[in-house]
PQR file of N, CA, C, O and H, with PARSE charges and radii, in Angstrom:
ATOM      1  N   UNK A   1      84.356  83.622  87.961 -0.4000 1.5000
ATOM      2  CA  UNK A   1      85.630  83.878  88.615 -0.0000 2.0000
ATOM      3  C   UNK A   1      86.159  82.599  89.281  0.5500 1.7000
ATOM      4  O   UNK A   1      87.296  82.193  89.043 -0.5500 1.4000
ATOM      5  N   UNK A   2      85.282  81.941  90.155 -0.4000 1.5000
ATOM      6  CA  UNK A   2      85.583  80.732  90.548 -0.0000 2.0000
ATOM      7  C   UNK A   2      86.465  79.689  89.448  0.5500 1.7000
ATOM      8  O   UNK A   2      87.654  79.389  89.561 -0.5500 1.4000
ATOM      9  H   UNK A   2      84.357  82.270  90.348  0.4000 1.0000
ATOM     10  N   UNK A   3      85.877  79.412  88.778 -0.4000 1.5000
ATOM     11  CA  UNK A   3      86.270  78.535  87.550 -0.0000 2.0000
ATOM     12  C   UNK A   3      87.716  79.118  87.241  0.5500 1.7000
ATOM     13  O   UNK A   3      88.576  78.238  87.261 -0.5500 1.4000
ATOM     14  H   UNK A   3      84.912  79.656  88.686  0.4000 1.0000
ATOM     15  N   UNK A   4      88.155  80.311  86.978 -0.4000 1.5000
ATOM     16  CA  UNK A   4      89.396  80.630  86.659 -0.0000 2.0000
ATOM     17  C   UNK A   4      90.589  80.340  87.809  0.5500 1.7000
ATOM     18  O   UNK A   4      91.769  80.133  87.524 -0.5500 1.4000
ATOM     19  H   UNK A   4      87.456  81.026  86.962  0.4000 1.0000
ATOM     20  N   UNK A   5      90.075  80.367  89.066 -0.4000 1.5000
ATOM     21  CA  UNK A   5      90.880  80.281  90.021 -0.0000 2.0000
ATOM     22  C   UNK A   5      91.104  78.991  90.003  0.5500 1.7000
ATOM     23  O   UNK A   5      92.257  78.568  89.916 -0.5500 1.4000
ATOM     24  H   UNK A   5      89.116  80.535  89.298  0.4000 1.0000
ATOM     25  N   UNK A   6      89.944  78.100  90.090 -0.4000 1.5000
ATOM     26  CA  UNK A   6      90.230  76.919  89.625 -0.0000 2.0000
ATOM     27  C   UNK A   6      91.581  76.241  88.681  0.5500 1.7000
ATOM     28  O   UNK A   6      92.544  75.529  88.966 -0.5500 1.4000
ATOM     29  H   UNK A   6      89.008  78.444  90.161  0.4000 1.0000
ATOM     30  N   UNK A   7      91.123  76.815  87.562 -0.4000 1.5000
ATOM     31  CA  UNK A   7      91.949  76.467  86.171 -0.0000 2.0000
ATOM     32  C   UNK A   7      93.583  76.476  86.758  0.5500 1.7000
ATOM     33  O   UNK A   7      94.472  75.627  86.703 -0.5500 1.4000
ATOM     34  H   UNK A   7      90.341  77.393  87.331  0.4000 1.0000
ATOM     35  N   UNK A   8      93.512  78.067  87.429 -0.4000 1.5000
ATOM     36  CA  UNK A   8      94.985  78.253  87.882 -0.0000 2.0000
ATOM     37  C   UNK A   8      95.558  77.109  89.036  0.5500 1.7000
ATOM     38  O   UNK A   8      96.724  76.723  88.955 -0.5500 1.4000
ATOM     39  H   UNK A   8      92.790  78.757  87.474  0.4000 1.0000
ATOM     40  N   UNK A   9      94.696  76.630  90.054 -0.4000 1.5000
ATOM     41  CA  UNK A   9      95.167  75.721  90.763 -0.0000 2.0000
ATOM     42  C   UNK A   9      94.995  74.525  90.177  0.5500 1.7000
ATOM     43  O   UNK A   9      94.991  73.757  91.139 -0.5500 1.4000
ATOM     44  H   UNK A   9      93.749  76.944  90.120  0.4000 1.0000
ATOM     45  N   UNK A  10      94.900  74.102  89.536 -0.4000 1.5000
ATOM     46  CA  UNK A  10      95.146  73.111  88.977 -0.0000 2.0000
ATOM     47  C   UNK A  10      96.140  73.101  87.953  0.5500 1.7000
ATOM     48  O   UNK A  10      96.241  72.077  87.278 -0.5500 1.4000
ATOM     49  H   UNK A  10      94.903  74.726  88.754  0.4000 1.0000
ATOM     50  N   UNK A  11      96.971  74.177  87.702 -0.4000 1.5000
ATOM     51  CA  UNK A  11      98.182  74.163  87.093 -0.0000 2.0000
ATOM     52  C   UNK A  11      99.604  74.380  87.848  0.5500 1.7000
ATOM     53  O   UNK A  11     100.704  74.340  87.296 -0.5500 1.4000
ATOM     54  H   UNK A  11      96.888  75.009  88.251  0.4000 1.0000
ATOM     55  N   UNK A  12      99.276  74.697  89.672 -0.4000 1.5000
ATOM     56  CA  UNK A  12     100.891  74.458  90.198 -0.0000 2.0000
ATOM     57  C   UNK A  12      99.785  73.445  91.237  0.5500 1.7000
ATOM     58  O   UNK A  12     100.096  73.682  92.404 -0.5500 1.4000
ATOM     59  H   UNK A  12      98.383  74.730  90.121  0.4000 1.0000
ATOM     60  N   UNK A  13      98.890  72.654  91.193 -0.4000 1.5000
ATOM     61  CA  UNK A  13      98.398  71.432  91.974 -0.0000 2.0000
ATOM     62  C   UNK A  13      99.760  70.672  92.223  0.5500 1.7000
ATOM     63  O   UNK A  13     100.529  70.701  93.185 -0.5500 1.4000
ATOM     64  H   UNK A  13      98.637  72.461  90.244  0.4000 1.0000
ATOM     65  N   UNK A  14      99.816  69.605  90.381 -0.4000 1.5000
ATOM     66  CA  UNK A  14     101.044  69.092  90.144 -0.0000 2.0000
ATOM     67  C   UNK A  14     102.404  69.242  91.177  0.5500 1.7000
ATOM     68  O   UNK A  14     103.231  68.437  91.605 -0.5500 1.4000
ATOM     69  H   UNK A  14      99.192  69.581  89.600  0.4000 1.0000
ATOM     70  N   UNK A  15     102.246  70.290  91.294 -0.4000 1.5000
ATOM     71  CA  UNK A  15     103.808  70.879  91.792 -0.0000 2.0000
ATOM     72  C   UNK A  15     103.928  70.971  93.231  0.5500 1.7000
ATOM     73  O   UNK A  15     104.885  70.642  93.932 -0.5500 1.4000
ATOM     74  H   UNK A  15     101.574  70.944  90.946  0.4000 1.0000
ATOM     75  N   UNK A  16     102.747  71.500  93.586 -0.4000 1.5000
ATOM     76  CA  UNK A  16     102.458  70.949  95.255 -0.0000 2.0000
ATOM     77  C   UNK A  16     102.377  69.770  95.637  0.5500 1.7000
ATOM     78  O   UNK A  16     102.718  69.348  96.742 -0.5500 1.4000
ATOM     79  H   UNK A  16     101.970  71.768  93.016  0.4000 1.0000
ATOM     80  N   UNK A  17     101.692  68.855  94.305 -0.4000 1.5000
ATOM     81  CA  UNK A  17     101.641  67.349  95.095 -0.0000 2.0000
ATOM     82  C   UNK A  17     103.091  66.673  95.156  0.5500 1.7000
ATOM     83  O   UNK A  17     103.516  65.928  96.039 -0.5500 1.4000
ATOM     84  H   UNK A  17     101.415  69.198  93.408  0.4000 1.0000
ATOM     85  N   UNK A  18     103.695  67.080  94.088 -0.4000 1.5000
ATOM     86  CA  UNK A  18     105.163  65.971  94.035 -0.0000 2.0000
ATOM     87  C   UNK A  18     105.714  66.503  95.605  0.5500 1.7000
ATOM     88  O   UNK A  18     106.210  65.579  96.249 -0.5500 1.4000
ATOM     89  H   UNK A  18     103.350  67.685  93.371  0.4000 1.0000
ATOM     90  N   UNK A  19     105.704  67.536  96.152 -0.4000 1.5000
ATOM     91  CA  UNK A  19     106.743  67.902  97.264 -0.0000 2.0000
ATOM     92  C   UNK A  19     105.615  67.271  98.287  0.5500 1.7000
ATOM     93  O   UNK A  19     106.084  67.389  99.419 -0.5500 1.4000
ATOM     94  H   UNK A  19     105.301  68.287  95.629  0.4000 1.0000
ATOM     95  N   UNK A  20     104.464  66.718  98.341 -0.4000 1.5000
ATOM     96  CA  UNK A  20     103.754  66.025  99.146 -0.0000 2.0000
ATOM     97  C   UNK A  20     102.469  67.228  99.921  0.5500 1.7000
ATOM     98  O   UNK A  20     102.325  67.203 101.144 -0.5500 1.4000
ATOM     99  H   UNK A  20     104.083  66.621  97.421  0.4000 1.0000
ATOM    100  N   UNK A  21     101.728  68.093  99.154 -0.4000 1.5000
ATOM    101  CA  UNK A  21     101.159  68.467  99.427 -0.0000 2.0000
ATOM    102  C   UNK A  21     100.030  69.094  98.614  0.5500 1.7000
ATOM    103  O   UNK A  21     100.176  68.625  97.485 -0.5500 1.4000
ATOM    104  H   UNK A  21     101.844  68.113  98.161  0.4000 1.0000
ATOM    105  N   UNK A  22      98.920  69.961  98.610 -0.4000 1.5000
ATOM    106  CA  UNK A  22      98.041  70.386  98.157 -0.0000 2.0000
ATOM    107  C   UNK A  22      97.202  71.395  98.744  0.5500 1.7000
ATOM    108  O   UNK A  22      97.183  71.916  99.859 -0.5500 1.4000
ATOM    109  H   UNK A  22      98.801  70.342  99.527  0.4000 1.0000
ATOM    110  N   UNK A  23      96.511  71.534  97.703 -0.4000 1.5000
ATOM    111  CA  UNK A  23      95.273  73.351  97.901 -0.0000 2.0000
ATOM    112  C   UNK A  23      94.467  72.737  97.476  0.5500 1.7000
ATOM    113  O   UNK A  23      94.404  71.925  96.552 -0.5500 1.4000
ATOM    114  H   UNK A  23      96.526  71.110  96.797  0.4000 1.0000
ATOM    115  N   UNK A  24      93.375  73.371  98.608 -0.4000 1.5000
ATOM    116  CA  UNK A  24      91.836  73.468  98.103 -0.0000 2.0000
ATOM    117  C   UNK A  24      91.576  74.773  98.148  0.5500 1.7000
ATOM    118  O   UNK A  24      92.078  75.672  98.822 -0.5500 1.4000
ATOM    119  H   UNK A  24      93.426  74.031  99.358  0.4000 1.0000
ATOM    120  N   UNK A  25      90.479  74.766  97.110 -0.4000 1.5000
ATOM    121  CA  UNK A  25      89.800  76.369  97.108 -0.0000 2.0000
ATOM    122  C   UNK A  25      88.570  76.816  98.098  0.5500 1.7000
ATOM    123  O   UNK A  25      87.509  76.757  97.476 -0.5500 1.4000
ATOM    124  H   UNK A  25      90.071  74.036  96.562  0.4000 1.0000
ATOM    125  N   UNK A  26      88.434  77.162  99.190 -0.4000 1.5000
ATOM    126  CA  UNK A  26      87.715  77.561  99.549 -0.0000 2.0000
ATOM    127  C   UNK A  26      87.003  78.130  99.640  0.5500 1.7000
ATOM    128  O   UNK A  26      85.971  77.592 100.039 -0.5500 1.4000
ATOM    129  H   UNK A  26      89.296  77.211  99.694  0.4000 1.0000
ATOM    130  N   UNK A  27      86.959  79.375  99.407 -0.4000 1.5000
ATOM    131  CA  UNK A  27      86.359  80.272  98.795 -0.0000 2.0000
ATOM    132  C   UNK A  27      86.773  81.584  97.779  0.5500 1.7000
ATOM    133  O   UNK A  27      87.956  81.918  97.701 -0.5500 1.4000
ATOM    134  H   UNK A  27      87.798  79.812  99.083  0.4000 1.0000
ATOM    135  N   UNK A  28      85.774  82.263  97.048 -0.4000 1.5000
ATOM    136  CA  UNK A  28      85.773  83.418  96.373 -0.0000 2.0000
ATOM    137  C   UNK A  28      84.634  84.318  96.816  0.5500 1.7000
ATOM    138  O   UNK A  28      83.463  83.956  96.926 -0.5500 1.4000
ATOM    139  H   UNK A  28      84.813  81.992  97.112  0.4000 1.0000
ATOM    140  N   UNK A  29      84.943  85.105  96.973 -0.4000 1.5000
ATOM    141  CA  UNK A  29      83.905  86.559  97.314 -0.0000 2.0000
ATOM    142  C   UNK A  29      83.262  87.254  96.356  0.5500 1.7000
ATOM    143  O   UNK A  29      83.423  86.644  95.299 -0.5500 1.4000
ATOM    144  H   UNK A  29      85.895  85.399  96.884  0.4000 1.0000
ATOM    145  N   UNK A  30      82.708  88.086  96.216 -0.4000 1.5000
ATOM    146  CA  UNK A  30      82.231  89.254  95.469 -0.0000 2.0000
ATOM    147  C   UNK A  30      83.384  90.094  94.998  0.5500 1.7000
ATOM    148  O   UNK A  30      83.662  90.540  93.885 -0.5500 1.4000
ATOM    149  H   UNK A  30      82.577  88.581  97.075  0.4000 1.0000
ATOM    150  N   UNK A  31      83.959  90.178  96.137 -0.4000 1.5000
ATOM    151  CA  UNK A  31      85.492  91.175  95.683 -0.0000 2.0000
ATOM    152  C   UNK A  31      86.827  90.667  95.371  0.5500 1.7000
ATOM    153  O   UNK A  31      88.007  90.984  95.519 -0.5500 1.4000
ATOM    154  H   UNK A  31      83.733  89.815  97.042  0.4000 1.0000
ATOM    155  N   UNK A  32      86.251  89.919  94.972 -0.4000 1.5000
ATOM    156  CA  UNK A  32      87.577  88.989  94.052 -0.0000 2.0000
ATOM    157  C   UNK A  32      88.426  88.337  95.430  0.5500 1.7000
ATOM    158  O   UNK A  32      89.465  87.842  94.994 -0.5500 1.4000
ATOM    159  H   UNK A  32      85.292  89.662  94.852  0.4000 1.0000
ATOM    160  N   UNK A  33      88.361  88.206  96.603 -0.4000 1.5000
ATOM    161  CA  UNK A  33      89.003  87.191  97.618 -0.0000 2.0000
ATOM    162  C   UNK A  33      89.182  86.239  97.267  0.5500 1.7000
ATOM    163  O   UNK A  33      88.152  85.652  96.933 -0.5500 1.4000
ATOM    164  H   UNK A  33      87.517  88.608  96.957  0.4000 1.0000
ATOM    165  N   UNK A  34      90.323  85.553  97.118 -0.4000 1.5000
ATOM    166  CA  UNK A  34      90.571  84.149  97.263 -0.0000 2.0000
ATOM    167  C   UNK A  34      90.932  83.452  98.698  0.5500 1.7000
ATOM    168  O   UNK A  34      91.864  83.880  99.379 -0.5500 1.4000
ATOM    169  H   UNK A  34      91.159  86.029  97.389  0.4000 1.0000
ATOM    170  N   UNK A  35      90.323  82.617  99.004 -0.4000 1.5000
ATOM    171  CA  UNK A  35      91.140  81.753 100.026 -0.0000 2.0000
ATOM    172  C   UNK A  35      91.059  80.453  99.860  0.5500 1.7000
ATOM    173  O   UNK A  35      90.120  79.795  99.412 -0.5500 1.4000
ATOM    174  H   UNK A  35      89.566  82.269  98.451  0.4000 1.0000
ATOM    175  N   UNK A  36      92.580  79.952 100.426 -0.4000 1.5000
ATOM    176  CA  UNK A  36      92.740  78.487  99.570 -0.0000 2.0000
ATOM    177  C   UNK A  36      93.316  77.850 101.255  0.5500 1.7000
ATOM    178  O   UNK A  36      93.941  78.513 102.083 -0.5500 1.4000
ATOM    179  H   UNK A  36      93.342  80.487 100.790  0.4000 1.0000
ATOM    180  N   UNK A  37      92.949  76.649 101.367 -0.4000 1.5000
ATOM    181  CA  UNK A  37      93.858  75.798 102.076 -0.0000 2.0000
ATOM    182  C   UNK A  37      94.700  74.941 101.648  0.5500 1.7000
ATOM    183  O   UNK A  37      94.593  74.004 100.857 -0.5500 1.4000
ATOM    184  H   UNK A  37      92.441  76.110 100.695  0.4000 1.0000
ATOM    185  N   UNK A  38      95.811  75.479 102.430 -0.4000 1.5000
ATOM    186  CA  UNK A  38      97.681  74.675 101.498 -0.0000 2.0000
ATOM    187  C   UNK A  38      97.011  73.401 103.092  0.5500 1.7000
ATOM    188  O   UNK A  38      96.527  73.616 104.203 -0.5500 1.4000
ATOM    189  H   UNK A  38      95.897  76.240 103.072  0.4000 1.0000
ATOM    190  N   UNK A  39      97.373  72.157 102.303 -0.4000 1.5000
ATOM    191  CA  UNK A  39      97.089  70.619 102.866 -0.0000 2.0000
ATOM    192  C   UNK A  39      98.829  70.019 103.011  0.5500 1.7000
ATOM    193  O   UNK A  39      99.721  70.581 102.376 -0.5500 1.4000
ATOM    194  H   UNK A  39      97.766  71.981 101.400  0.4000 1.0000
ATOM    195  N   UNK A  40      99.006  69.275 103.581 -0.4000 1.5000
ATOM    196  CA  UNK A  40     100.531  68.287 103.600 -0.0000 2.0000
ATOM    197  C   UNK A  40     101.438  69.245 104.075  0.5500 1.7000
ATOM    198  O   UNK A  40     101.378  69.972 105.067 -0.5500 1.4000
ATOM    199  H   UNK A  40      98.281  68.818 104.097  0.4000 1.0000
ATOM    200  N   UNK A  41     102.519  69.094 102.966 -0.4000 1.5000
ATOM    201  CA  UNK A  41     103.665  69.350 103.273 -0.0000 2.0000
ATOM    202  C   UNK A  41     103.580  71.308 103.515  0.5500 1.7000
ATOM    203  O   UNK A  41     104.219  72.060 104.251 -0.5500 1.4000
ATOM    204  H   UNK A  41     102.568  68.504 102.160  0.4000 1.0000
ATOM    205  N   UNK A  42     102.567  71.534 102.584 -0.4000 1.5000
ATOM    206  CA  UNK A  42     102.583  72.952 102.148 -0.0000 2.0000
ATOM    207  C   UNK A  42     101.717  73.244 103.298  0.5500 1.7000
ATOM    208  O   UNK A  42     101.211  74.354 103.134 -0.5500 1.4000
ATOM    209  H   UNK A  42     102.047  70.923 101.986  0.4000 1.0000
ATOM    210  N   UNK A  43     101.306  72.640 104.507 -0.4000 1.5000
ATOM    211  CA  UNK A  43     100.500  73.274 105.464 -0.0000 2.0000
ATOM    212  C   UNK A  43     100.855  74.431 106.375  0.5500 1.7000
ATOM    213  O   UNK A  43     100.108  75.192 106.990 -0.5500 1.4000
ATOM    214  H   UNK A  43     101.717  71.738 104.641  0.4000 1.0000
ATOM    215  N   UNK A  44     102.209  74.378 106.311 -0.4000 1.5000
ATOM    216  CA  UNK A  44     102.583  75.045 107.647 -0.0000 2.0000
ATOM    217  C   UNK A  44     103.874  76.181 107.089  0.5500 1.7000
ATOM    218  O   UNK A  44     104.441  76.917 107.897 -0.5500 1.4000
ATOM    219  H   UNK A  44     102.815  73.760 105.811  0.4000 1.0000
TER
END
């Protein structure tokens, strides 16, 4: 599951970085949770 969430952030990464910002993946759960931290511009 990890790996797919992956795949997906790394396809609007691009798009966060040009406006000056980014995601990391933090975690995935058992129950399919995602949590990501939006970095830069996309922080707030």
């Amino acid at each position: 599951m990890r790996e797919k969430v992956e795949a997906v952030l790394n396809k609007v990464r691009p798009i966060l970085q040009r406006d000056g910002g980014d995601v990391e993946l933090v975690d995935v759960d058992e129950n399919g949770v995602v949590k990501v931290r939006l970095k830069g511009a996309c922080g707030g």
